[in-house]
C-alpha positions as MATLAB code, in Angstrom:
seq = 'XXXXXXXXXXXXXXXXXXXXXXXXXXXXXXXXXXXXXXXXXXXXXXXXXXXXXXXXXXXXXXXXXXXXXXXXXXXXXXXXXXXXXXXXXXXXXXXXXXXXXXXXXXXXXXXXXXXXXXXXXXXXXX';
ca = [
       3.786   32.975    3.775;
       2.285   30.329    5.929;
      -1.629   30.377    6.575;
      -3.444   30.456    9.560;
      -2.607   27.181   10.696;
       1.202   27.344    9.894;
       0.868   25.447    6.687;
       2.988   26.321    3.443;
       0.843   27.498    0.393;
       1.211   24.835   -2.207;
       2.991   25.474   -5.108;
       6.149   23.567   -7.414;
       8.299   24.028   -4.319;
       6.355   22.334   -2.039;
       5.191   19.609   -4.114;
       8.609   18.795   -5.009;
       9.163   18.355   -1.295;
       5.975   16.360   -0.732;
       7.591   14.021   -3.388;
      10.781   13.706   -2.060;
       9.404   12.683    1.284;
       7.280   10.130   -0.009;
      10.165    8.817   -1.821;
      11.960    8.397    1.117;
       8.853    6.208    2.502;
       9.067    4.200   -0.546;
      12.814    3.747    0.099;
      12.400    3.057    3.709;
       9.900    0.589    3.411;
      12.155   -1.630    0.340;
      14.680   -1.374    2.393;
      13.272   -2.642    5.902;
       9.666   -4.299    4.722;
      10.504   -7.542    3.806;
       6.540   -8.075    3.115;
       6.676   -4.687    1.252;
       9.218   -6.045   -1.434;
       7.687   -9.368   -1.846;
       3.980   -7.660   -2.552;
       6.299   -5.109   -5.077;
       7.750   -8.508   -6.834;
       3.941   -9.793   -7.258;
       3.268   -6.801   -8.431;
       5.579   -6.812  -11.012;
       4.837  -10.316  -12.310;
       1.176  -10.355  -12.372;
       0.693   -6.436  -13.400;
       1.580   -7.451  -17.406;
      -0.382  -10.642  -16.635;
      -3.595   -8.316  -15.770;
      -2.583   -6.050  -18.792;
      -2.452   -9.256  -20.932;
      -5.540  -10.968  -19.265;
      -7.878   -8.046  -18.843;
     -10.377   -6.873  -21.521;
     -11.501   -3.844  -20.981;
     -10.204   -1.121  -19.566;
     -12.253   -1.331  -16.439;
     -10.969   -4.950  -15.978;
      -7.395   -4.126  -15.647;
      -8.307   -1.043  -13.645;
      -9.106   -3.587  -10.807;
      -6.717   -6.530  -11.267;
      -3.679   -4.008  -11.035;
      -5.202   -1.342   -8.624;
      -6.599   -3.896   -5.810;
      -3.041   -4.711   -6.192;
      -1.689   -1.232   -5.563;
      -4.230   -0.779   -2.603;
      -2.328   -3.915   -1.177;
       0.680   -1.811   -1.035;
      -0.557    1.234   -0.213;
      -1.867   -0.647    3.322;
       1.374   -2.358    3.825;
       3.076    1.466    3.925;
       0.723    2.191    6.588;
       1.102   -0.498    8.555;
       4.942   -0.477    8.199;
       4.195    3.106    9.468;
       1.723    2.180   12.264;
       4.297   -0.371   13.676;
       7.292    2.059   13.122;
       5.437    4.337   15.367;
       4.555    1.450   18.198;
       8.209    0.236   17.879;
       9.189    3.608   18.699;
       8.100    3.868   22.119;
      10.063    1.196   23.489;
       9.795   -2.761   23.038;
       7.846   -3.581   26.418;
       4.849   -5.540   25.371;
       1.243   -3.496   25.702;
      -2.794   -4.611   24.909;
      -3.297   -2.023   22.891;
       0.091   -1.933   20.651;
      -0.759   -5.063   20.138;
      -3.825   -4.555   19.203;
      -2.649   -1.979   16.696;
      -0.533   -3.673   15.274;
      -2.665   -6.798   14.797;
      -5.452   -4.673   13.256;
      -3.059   -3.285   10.104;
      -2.024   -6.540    9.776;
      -5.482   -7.431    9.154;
      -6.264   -4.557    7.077;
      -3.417   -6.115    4.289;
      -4.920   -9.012    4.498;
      -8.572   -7.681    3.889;
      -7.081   -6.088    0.956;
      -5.032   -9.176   -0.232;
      -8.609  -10.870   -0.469;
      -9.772   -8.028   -2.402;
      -7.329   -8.701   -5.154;
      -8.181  -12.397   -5.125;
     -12.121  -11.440   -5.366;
     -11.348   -9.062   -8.479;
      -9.209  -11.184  -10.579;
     -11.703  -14.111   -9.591;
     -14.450  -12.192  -10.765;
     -13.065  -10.943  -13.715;
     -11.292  -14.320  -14.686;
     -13.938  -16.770  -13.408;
     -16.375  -16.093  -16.086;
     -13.769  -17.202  -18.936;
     -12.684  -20.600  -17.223;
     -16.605  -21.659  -16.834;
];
C-alpha cells in the first residue's frame, strides 16, 4: 500500500524494478552515448591497470572510482540533454546553458581522475 505521498514501500519487488530501470539507462546510454561507450572502453583498459598499479587499497579506491564518477556524470548529462532535446530543437539561452554546464561537469570530473592517478603515481616516477 502506497504511503502518504503515493510512493511504493520498498521491498524485493520494487528493488527488482528499480534495477531493471536503471538497466535500461545503462542500455540507453551504450546504445546512443557515443562519449558514454568510449569513457566505458577506458574504463575497461585502465581499471586492471589501477588494480595492477595501485598499492593499497585506498589507492585503487580512487584511480578506479574517479573513473566511475566520470560515468556516472556522463548518465546525467546524457539525461539532462535527453530532456532539453525533448522539447523541440529551436535554439534557447538557457538550454544552452544547460547543456553546456553538464558538459562541464564531465569534464571537472575527467580532471579529477587525472589529479588522482597523478597523485598516486607521481610519487613513484620522482
Amino acid at each position: 500500500m502506497p504511503d502518504a505521498f503515493g510512493h511504493m514501500p520498498r521491498g524485493p519487488k520494487r528493488i527488482f524494478k528499480a534495477a531493471v530501470w536503471s538497466w535500461q539507462g545503462l542500455r540507453a546510454a551504450w546504445l546512443h552515448e557515443s562519449s558514454f561507450r568510449l569513457e566505458v572502453y577506458l574504463l575497461v583498459v585502465l581499471a586492471p591497470l589501477a588494480l595492477w598499479l595501485g598499492d593499497t587499497p585506498v589507492e585503487r579506491a580512487l584511480m578506479i572510482g574517479s573513473m566511475l564518477l566520470v560515468l556516472a556524470m556522463e548518465l546525467a548529462n546524457s539525461a539532462i540533454e535527453a530532456v532539453i532535446e525533448r522539447y523541440g530543437p529551436e535554439i534557447h539561452e538557457l538550454a544552452g546553458r544547460a547543456k553546456d554546464m553538464g558538459s562541464a561537469a564531465v569534464f571537472v570530473l575527467m580532471m579529477n581522475v587525472l589529479l588522482c592517478w597523478g597523485l598516486v603515481l607521481a610519487p613513484r616516477l620522482f
